[in-house]
C-alpha positions in Angstrom: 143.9 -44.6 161.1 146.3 -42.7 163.7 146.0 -42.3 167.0 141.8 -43.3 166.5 141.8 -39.7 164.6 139.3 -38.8 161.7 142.2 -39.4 159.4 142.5 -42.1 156.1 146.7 -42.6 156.6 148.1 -45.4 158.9 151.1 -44.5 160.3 153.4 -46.8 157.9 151.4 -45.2 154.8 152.6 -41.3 157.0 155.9 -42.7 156.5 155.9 -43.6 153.2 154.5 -40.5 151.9 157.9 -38.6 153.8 160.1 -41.0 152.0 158.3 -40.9 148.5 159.2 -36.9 148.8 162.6 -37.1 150.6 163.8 -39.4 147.8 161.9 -36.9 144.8 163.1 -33.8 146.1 165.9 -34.6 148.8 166.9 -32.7 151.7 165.7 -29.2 152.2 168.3 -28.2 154.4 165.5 -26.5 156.5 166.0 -23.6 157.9 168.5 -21.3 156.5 170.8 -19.5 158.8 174.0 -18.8 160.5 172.6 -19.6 164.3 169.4 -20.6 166.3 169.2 -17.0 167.2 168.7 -16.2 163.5 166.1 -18.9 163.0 163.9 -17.2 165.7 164.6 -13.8 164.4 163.5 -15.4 160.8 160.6 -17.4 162.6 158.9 -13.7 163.6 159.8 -12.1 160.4 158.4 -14.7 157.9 154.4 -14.3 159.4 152.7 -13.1 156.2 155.2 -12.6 153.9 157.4 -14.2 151.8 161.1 -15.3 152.7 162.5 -13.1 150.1 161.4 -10.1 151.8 162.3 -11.9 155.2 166.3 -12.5 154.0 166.6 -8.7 153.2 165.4 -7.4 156.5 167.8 -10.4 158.0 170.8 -8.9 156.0 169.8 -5.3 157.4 170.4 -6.6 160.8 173.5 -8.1 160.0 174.8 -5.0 158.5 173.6 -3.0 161.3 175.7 -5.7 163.7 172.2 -6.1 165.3 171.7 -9.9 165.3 172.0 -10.2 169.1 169.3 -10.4 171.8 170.8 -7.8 173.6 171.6 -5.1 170.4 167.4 -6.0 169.5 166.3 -5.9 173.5 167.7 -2.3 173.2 167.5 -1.0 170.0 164.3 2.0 169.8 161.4 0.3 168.1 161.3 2.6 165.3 164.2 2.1 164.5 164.3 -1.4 164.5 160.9 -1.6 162.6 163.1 0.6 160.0 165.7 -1.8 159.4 163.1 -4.9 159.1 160.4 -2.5 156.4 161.3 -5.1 154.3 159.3 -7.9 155.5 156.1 -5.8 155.9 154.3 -5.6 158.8 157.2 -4.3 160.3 156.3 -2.2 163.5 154.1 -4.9 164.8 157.6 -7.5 163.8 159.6 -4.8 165.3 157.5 -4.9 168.9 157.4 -9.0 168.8 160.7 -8.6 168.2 161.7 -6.4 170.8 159.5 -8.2 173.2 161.0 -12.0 172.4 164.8 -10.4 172.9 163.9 -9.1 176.2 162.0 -12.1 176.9 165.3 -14.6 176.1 167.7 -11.9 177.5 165.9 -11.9 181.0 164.4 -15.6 181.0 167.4 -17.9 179.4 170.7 -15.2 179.5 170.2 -14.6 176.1 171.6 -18.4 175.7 170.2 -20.8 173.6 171.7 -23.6 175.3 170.1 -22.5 178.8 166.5 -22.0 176.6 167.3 -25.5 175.3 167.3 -27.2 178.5 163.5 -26.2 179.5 161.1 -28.9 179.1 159.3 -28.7 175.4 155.9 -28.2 176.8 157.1 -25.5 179.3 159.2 -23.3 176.8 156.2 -23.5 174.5 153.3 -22.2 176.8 156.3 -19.5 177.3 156.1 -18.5 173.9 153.0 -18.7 173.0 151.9 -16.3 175.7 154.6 -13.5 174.4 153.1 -10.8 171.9 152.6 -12.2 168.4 154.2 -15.7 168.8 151.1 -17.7 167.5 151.9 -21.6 167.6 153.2 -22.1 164.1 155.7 -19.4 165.3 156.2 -20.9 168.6 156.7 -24.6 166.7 159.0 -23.4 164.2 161.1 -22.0 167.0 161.2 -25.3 169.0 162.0 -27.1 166.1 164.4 -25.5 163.7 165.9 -23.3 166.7 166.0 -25.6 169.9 165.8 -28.9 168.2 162.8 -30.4 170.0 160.5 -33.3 168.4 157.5 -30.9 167.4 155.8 -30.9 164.3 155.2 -27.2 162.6 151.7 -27.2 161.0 151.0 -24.6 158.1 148.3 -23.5 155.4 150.6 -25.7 153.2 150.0 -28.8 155.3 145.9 -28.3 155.5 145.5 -27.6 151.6 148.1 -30.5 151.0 146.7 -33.2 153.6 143.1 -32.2 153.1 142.8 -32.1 149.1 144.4 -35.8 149.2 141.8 -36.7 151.9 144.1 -37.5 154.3 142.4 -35.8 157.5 139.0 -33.5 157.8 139.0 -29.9 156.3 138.0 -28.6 159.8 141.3 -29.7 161.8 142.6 -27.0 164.2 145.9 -26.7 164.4 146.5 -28.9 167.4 144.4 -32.0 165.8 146.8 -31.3 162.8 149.8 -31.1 164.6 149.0 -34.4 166.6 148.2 -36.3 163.4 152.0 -36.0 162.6 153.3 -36.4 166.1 151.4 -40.0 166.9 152.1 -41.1 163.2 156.4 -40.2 163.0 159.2 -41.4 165.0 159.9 -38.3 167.3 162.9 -37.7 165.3 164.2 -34.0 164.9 165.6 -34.8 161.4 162.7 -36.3 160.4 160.3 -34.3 161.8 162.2 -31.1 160.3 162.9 -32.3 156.5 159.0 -33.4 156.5 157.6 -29.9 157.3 160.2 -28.4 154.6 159.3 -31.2 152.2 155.5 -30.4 152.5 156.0 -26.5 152.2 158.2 -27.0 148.7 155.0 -29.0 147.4 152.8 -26.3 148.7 154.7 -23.6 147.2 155.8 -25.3 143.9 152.6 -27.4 143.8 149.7 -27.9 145.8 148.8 -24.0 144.8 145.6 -22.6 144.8 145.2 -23.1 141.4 147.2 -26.9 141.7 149.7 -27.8 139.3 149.1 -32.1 139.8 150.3 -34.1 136.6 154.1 -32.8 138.0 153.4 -33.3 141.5 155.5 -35.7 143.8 152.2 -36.5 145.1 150.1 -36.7 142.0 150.2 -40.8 142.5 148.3 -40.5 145.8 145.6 -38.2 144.8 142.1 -40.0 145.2 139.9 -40.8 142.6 137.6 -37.8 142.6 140.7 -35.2 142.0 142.1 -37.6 139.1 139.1 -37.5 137.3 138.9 -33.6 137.1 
């Protein structure tokens, strides 16, 4: 038990399980981009769709020499939402976009090492109240961007860490999140390759439908699930 939560895993078991899948998989190299700036852009663009669709509206930027807080704090919101069509959703992205620049241009200088200095919990009650930044967007930001010890919860995580038993099926998203942070060493590294790790089982994996004889995990299903 972690932390005295509703939870099966003690934190050396926690551990284990990120080795187990570190040493099957290996590194994820989580998240793909040329800056911090881009992982926040990507951050925004990847709600509800999937990161091939995110990586062409990310190369329409770069063409466009747009990849700036300043070039997206000014650009027209049509035409922004345009240039990102490819991600879907795109003039609601293009306002959270357009919103976030602004935000970092007027809050941090449009610096990344100025945002990096605010305290975690600070910069993350700042984000979290801007337009469309919901806390796995907010999380993955802090993270992957600004390199703070946060854990970033997903659907992937429940349906992974429920099916196995691991913690209750009616988590929110903060009991979730604190299940990882009391159970890892607050390491960046760590804390980043084990969110990636979990989301490649979830997507090559842990599906709805679940593919388990193959799984990296299939050893630690209980009972119940290897009988069916």
């Amino acid at each position: 038990m972690i932390g005295g939560m509703n939870c099966s895993l003690t934190k050396i078991e926690l551990l284990a399980i990120y080795q187990d899948l570190l040493q099957q998989i290996g590194p994820r190299h989580w998240w793909p981009a040329d800056s911090p700036f881009e992982v926040i852009i990507g951050a925004i663009l990847t709600q509800n769709t999937a990161w091939q669709n995110v990586k062409k509206a990310i190369a329409n930027l770069k063409d466009k020499e747009l990849l700036n807080p300043s070039a997206l704090a000014e650009i027209p919101e049509p035409e922004l939402a345009a240039l990102i069509r490819p991600s879907g959703y795109f003039n609601q992205k293009a306002k959270k976009i357009k919103i976030f620049s602004a935000y970092f241009v007027n809050r941090y200088q449009g610096s990344m090492a100025v945002m990096a200095q605010q305290e975690t919990a600070i910069l993350r009650q700042e984000l979290l109240a801007l337009f469309g930044i919901g806390p796995e967007t907010a999380d993955s930001m802090l993270l992957y961007a600004l390199a703070k010890p946060i854990f970033v919860v997903d659907a992937y995580t429940r349906r992974i860490f429920s099916r196995h038993g691991w913690f209750a099926t009616d988590f929110t998203y903060q009991q979730m999140q604190e299940f990882f942070i009391q159970g890892l060493p607050q390491e960046v590294s760590l804390l980043n390759e084990f969110h990636a790790l979990i989301d490649y089982v979830g997507h090559h994996y842990c599906r709805k439908q679940p593919i388990c004889q193959s799984c990296p995990l299939q050893t630690r299903l209980p009972l119940r699930e290897e009988a069916k």
